[in-house]
Each structure stands twice: as C-alpha cells, then as structure tokens.
C-alpha positions as CSV (number, residue, x, y, z in Angstrom):
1,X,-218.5,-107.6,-81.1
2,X,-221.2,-110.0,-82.1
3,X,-221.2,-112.2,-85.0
4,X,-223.3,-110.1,-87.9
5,X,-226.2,-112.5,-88.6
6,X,-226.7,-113.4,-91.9
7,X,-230.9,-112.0,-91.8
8,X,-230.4,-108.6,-92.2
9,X,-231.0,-105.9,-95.0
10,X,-229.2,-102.5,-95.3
11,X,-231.2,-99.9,-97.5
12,X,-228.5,-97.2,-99.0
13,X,-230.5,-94.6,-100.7
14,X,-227.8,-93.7,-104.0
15,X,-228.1,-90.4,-105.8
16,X,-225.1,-89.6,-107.7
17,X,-222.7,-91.4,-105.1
18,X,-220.0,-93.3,-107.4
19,X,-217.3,-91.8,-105.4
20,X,-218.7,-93.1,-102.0
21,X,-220.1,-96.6,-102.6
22,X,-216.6,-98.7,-102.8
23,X,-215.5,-97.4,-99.2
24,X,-219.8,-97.6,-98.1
25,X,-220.3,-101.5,-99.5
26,X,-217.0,-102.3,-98.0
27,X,-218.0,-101.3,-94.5
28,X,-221.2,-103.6,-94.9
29,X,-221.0,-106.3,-92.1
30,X,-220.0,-110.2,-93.7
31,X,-223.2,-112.0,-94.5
32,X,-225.6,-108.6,-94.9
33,X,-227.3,-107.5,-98.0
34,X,-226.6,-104.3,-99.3
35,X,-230.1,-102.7,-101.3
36,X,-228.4,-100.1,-102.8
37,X,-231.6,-97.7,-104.0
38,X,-231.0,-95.7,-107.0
39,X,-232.3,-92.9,-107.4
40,X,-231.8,-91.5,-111.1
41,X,-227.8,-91.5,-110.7
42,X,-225.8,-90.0,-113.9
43,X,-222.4,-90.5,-112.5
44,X,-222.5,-94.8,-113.1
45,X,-224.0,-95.8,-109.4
46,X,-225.8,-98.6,-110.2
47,X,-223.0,-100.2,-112.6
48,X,-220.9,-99.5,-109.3
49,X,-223.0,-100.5,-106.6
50,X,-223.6,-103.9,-108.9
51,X,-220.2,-104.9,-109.8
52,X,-219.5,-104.6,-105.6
53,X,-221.5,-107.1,-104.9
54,X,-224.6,-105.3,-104.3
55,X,-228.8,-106.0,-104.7
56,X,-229.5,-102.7,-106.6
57,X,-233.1,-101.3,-106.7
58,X,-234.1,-98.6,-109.0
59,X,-236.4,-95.9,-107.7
60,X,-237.7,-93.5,-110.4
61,X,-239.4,-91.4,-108.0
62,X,-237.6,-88.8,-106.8
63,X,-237.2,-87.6,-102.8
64,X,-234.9,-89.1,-100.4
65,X,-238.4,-90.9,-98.6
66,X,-239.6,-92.6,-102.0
67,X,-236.0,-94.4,-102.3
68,X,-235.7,-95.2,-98.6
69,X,-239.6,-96.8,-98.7
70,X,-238.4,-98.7,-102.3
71,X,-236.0,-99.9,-100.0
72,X,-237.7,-101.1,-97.3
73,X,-240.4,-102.9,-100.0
74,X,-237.7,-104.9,-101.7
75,X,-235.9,-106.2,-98.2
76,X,-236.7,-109.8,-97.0
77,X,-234.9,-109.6,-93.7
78,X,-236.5,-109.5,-90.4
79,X,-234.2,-106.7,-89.7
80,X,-233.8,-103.8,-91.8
81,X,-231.5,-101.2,-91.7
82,X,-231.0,-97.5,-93.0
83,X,-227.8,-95.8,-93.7
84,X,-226.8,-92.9,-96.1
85,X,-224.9,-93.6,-99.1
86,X,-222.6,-90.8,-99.0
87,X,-219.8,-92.1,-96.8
88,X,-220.7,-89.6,-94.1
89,X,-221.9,-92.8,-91.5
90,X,-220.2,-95.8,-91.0
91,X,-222.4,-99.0,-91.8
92,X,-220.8,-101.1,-89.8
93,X,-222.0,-99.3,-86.6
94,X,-225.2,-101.1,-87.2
95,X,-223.9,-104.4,-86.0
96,X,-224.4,-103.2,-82.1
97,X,-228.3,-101.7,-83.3
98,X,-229.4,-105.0,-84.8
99,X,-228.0,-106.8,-81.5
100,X,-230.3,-104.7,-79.6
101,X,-233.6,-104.7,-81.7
102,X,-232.7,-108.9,-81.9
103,X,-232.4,-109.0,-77.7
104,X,-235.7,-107.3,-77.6
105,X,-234.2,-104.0,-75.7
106,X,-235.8,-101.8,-78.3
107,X,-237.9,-102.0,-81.6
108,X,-236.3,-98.6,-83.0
109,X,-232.4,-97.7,-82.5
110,X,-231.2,-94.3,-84.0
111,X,-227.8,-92.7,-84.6
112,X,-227.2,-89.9,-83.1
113,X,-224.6,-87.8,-85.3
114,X,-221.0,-86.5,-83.4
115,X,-219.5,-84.8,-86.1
116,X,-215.7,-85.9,-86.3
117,X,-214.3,-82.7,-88.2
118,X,-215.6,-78.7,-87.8
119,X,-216.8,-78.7,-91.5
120,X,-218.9,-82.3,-91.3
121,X,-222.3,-81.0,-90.2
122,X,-222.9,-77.5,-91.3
123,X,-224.1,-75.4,-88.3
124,X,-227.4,-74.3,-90.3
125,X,-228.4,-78.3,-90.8
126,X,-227.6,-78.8,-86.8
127,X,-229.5,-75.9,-86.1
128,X,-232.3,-77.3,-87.9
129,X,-232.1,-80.9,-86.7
130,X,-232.3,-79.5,-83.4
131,X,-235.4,-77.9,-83.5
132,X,-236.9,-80.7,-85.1
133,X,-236.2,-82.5,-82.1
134,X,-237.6,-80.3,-79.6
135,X,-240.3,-80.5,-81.7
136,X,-240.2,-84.2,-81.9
137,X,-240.6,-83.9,-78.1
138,X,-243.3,-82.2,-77.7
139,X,-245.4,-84.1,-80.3
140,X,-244.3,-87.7,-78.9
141,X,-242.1,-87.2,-75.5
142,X,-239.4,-89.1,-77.1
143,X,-236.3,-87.3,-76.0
144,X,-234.1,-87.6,-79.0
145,X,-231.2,-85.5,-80.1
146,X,-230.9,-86.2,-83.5
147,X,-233.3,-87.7,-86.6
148,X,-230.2,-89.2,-88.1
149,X,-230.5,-91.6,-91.1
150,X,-228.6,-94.6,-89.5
151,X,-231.3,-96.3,-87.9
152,X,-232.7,-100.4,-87.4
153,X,-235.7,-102.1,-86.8
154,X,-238.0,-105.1,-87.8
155,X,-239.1,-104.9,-91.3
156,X,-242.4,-106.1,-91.0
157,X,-243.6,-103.5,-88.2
158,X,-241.9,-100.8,-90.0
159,X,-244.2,-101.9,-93.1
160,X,-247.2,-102.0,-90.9
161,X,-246.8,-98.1,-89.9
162,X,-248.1,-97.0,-92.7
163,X,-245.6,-94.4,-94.3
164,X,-246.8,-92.4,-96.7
165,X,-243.6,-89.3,-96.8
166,X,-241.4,-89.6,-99.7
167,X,-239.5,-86.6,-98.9
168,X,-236.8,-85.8,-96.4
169,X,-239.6,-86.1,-94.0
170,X,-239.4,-89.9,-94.2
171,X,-237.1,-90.4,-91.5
172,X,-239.2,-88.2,-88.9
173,X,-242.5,-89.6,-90.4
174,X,-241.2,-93.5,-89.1
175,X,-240.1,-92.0,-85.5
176,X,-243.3,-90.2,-85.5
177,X,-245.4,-93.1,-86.2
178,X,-243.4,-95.6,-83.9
179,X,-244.2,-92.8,-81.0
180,X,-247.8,-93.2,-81.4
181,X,-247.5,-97.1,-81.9
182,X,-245.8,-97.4,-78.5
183,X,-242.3,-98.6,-79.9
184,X,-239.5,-98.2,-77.8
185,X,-236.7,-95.8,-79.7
186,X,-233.1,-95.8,-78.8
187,X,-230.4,-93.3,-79.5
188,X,-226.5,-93.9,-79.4
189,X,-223.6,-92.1,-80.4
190,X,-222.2,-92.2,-83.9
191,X,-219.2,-90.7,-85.4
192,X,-220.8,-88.2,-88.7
193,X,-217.7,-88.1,-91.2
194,X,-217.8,-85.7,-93.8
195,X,-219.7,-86.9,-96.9
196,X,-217.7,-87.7,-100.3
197,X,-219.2,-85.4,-103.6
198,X,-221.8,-82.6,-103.2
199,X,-224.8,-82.8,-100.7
200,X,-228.2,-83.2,-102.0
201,X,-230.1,-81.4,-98.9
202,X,-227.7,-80.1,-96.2
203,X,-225.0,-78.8,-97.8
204,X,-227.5,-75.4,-98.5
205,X,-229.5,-73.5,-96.8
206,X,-232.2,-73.9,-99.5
207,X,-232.2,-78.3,-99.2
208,X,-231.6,-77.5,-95.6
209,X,-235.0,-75.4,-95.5
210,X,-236.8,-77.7,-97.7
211,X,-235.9,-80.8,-95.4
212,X,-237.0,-78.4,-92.2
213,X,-240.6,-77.9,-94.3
214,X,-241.2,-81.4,-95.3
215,X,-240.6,-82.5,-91.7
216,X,-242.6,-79.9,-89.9
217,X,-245.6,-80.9,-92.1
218,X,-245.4,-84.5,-90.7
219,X,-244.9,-83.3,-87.0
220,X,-248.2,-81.5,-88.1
221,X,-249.9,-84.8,-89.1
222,X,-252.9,-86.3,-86.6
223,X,-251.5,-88.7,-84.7
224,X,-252.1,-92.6,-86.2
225,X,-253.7,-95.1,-84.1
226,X,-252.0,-97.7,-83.2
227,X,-254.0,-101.4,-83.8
228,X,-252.3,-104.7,-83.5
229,X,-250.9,-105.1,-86.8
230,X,-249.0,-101.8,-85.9
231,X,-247.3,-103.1,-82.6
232,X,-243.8,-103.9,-82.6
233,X,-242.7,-108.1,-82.8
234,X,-241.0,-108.8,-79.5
C-alpha cells in the first residue's frame, strides 16, 4: 500500500455520532486531516471528535449536503475526501482512491457499497440507490452502481462545479456535474459495515423517500456547461 501523503483532507459529516467517531478518526490514514462537520450534535460530537485529534467544523445548516459543502470550503488539501461518519465505511480505503486521482487515472473515484452483513443496507435504501443509478445513466452514461458517500477528488475542481444541493442530493448533484464537465469517475468495491447508533436517512422508508426526492430533483436539473475553470487538474 502506498505511503498516505501528508496533503489530503477527509470531510466526515457528524450528526449525533459520539459512538462512532473513536473507531472512524482511528481508521484516518497517518499524516491526513480529519474535518469532522458538525451538524447540530446533542450527544457531545464535537468535544469528541476534538479531543481525537480532529479539525472540527460547525455547520448550522441542517441537510447532509450543507455539512458535506462546509466541508469541502474549510479543506486546504489538493485532495479532498468524503466519508460517512457513522462507522458504516472504512476511511482508510481511501488511501488506494487518492493514489489514483494523484496518478491522473481518474478525477472522481467512488465506493461502491458490498454490504458485509444481511441487515447493513436495508433492501428499500438498495432498492432506491439502484434506480438512481439507472437514472444516473441515462442522464450522464456513466455506468455506476452505487452513489455511495466514500468518494475523492481534487478540491479545487470540485469547488469549481458549482454545487448548490445541500440535501441528500449532494452526493448525486457532484457526479452529475462532473458528467457534464467531462471528469473521468471511477467505481471500486467497498466493504458497507453496519452503522453504529440510529440512521438519519436510510434506516426508514420515510429518510429513504426523502433522499430518493431530493436526488431525482437534481437528475432533473439542466445540464451545466462545462468552461475551463470547471475542467478537472490533470
């Protein structure tokens, strides 16, 4: 495995996740930043995530998109990563995903989530993620399998795509918007774990709905034109 290089920001969008963040900030590669977002936690989160070790941004606003785009503001890094706070994905997976957006092999690398237990993805939220992707498909031709949260790319082309979702159609919004760009978007493989505490979105079918709405209303968004300052850096 490569040497984790010391330029690289991980954005962990925190709601209420006091029970996950020890075993989360522990997987963190050696010589990455952890920007732990909060997002109005109760439960002691920040005070955690802080006392780990961790760059804590607060995030008033809520919606899983407004904490993931805080984020993304407050990184430096010329490489910026995503991962949920929840314990359900594995940071340290990300080491192979920076490699390749570093190499130049791809500008966008996705997780694709293999659930390792029966109960860690609830068949409604597959069932849902699914469709999204077909309709991912047919709005970009990118032939994804999953929108999963773990993700990598270059900070200052993910700035320059605009993003305006601060919702749980974030995620889609960036893949969406790197389509029409031209980026090249890679998918691997991920182990999905089930999550420590209560989920926010996918645990119900009522989050799982809301996510589905938020995300068909950016596949329904005109496509953006793509300029230079919204190219990928090679």
């Amino acid at each position: 495995m490569t040497t984790p290089s010391t330029d690289v920001d991980v954005v962990l969008p925190c709601l209420d996740e006091a029970e996950a963040l020890p075993w989360v900030l522990a997987r963190i590669p050696a010589g990455w930043r952890a920007l732990v977002v909060d997002n109005g936690s109760t439960d002691g989160s920040p005070e955690i995530a802080r006392a780990l070790g961790a760059t804590v941004v607060r995030e008033p606003r809520r919606g899983f998109g407004a904490a993931c785009h805080a984020g993304l503001t407050a990184a430096t890094a010329d490489v910026v990563c995503f991962c949920d706070c929840d314990a359900s994905l594995d940071p340290a997976l990300l080491v192979p995903f920076v490699d390749e957006v570093r190499a130049g092999e791809a500008d966008l690398v996705l997780g694709r989530r293999r659930p390792s237990t029966r109960g860690a993805w609830p068949a409604h939220a597959r069932a849902g993620n699914l469709a999204l992707a077909r309709l991912l498909r047919r709005r970009t031709g990118l032939r994804l399998r999953d929108l999963g949260p773990l993700r990598a790319a270059r900070r200052e082309p993910l700035l320059s795509l605009g993003l305006s979702d601060r919702r749980s159609g974030y995620p889609l919004q960036m893949v969406v918007r790197a389509a029409d760009a031209g980026w090249r978007v890679t998918e691997h493989d991920v182990p999905y774990l089930p999550r420590a505490g209560a989920s926010k979105v996918t645990g119900t079918w009522r989050g799982t709905w809301q996510a589905v709405r938020d995300m068909r209303r950016v596949l329904a968004e005109p496509g953006v034109a793509s300029g230079a300052d919204g190219r990928p850096v090679r």
